[in-house]
C-alpha positions as CSV (number, residue, x, y, z in Angstrom):
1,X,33.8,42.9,48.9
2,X,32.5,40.3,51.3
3,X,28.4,41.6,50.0
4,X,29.5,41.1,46.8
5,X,31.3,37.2,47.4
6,X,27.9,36.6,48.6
7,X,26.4,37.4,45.5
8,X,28.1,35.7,43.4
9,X,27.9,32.7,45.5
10,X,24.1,33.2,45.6
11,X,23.7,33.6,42.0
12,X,25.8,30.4,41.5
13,X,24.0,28.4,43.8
14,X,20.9,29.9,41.9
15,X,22.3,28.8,38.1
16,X,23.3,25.3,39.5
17,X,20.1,24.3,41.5
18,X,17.9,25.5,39.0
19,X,20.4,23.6,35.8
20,X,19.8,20.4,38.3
21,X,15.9,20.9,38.4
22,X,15.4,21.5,34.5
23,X,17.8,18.6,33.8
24,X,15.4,16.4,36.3
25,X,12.6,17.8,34.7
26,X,13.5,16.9,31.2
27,X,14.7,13.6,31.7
28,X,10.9,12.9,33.7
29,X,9.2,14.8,30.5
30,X,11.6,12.3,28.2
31,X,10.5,9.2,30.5
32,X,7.4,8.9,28.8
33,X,8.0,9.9,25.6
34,X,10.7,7.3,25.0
35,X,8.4,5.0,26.8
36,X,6.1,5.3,24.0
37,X,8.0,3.6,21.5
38,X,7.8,0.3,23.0
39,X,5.0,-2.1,22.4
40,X,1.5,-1.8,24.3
41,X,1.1,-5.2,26.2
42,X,-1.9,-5.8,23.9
43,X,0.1,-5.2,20.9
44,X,3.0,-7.2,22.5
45,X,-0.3,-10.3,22.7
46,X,-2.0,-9.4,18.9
47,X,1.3,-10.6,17.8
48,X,2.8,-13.4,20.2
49,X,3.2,-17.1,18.9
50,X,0.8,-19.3,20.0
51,X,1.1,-22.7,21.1
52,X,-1.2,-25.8,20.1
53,X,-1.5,-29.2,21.0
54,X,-2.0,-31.5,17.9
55,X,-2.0,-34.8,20.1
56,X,-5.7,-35.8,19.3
57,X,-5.9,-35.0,16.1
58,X,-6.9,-37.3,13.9
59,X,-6.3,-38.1,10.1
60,X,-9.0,-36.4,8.3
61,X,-9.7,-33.7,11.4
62,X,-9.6,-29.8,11.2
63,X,-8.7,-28.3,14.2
64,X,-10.0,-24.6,13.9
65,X,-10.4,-21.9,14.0
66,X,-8.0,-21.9,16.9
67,X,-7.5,-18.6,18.8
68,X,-6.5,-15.9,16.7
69,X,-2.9,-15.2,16.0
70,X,-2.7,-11.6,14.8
71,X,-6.4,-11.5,14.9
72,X,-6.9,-14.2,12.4
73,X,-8.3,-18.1,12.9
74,X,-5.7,-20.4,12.1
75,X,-6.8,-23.9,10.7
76,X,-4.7,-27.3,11.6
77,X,-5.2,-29.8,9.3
78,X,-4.3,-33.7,9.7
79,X,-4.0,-35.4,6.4
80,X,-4.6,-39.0,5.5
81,X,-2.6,-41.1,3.0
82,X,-5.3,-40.6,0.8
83,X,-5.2,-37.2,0.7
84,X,-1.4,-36.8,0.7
85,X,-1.8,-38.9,-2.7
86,X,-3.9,-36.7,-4.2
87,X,-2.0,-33.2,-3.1
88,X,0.8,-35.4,-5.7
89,X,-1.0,-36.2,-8.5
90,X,-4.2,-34.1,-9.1
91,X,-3.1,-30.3,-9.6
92,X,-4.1,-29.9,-13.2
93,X,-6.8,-27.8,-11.5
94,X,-4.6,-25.5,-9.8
95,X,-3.8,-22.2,-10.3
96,X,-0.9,-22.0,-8.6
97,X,0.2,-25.8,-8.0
98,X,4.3,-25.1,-7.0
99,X,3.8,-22.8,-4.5
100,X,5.4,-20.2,-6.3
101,X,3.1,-16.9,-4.9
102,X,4.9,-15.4,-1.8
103,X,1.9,-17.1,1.2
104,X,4.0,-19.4,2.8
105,X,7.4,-19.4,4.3
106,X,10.6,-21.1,2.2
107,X,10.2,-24.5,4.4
108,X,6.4,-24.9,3.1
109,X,7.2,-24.0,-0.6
110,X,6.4,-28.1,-1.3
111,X,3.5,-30.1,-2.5
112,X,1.8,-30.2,1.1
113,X,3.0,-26.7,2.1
114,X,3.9,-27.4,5.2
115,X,6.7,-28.8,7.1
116,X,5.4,-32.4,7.7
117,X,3.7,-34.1,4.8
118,X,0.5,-35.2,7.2
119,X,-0.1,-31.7,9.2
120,X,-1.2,-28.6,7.0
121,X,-1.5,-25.3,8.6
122,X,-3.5,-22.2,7.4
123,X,-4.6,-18.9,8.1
124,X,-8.4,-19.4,7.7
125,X,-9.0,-16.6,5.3
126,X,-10.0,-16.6,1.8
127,X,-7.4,-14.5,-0.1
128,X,-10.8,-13.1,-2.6
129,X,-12.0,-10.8,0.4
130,X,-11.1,-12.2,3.9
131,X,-14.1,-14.6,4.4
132,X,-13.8,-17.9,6.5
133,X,-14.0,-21.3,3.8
134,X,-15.1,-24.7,4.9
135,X,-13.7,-27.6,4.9
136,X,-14.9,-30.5,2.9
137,X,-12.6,-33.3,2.9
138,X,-15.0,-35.8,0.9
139,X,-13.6,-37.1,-2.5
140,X,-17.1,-37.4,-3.9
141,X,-18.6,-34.8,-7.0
142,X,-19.9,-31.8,-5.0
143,X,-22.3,-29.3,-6.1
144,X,-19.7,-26.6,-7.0
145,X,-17.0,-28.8,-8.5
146,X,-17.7,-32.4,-10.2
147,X,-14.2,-33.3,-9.5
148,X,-14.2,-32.7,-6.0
149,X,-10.9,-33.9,-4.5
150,X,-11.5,-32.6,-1.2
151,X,-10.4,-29.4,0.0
152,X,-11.9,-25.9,1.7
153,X,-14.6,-24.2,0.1
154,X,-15.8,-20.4,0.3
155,X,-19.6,-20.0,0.4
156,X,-19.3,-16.3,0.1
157,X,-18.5,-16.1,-3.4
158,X,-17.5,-19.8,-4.5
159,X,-13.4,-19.8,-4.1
160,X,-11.8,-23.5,-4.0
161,X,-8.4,-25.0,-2.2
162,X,-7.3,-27.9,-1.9
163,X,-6.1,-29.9,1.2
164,X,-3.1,-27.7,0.7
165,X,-4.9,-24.5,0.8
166,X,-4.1,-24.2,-3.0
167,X,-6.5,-21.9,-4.6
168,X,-8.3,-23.3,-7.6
169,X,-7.9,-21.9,-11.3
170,X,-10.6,-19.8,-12.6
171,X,-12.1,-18.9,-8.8
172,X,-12.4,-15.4,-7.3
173,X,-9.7,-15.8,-4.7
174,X,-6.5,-15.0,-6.3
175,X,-4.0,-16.6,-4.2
176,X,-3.3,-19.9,-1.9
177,X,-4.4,-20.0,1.8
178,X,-1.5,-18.2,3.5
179,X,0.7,-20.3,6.1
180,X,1.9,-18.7,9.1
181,X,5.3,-19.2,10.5
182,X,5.5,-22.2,12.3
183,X,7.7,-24.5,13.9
184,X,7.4,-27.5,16.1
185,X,8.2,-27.7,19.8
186,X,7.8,-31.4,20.2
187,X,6.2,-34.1,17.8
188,X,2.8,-32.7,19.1
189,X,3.1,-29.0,19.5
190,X,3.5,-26.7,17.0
191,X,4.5,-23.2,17.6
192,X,2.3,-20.5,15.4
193,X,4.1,-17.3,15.0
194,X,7.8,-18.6,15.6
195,X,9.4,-19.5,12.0
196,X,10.7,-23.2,11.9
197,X,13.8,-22.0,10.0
198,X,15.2,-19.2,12.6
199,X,13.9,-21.1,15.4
C-alpha cells in the first residue's frame, strides 16, 4: 500500500515539475518571438520626427537638404513677399495649381502649401523618378523656361515647381513636391514627422 502511495506521489511530483518546466520553457521560447513584433531601434529612428530650427532663415533662403526623415532630404523654404505674390497670381502654368493630388496633408491644401504663408516645406524629391531639384528663386527668363517665376528645377530630366513645389504642366514629373507632416513647436521650430492637425 505504502510502495504504491509512493508512486503515485512520485509520478505526481514527476507530471507537475516537468508541466512547470515546459510552461517556463514556452513562455522563454515566446519571449522573443513576441519581442519581434516591435520596432528595431533603427526603424523606431528611420521614422521619428525631426526637429529644426528656422530662426536664421532668411527670406529667399533654402535650408536643405536637412537630415533625412524617412531617408529622404527635406527642403525648408522662406518666402519673400514677392514670391508669396506670385504663388497667387501666376498658376496658368500649373498642372495641378489647387492642390488637389493627395502630396500634402489637409492643412497645406492652399496656395502656399503649407501652414504659414512665408515657410514652405518639401520632401526634396522629384515625383518623375526620385532625383533631387534645385532651387532657383530668380524671377529672370531661364534657359529651360522663358517665364521663369522662380521655383526648383530637375536637371535630370527637366521637371519644374514652383516656390510651392507645384509641378509644372507638360513636364516629366507627374505630381507636386510632397509635404511631410509638420507642425510647429514654437514660432521657430517646426516639427517634421508630427502632423500639425493631431498634434
Amino acid at each position: 500500500m505504502n510502495g504504491g502511495s509512493n508512486s503515485t506521489n512520485r509520478r505526481r511530483f514527476l507530471i507537475g515539475s516537468t508541466s512547470v518546466v515546459g510552461a517556463v520553457g514556452a513562455v522563454g521560447a515566446a519571449v522573443p518571438f513576441v519581442g519581434s513584433w516591435n520596432p528595431s531601434a533603427r526603424a523606431l529612428a528611420a521614422g521619428a520626427p525631426v526637429t529644426i530650427d528656422i530662426s536664421r532663415l532668411e527670406p529667399g533662403e533654402l535650408l536643405g537638404p536637412m537630415p533625412a526623415w524617412r531617408g529622404q532630404p527635406i527642403f525648408v523654404l522662406r518666402r519673400d513677399e514677392d514670391a508669396l505674390n506670385s504663388l497667387e497670381n501666376f498658376t496658368d502654368h500649373l498642372s495641378d495649381p489647387e492642390s488637389e493630388s493627395d502630396q500634402q496633408p489637409g492643412y497645406a491644401q492652399n496656395a502656399y502649401r503649407s501652414i504659414r504663408p512665408e515657410v514652405g516645406i518639401y520632401v526634396g524629391l522629384c515625383t518623375h523618378l526620385g532625383c533631387s531639384p534645385r532651387i532657383n528663386t530668380e524671377v529672370t527668363p531661364q534657359e529651360f523656361d522663358p517665364d521663369w517665376k522662380g521655383g526648383f528645377f530637375c536637371p535630370c530630366h527637366g521637371s519644374m515647381f514652383d516656390l510651392a513645389g507645384r509641378v509644372y504642366s507638360g513636364v516629366p514629373a507627374p505630381d507636386n513636391l510632397v509635404v511631410p507632416p509638420h507642425t510647429y513647436e514654437t514660432d521657430t521650430v517646426i516639427v517634421i514627422g508630427v502632423d500639425g492637425e493631431n498634434s
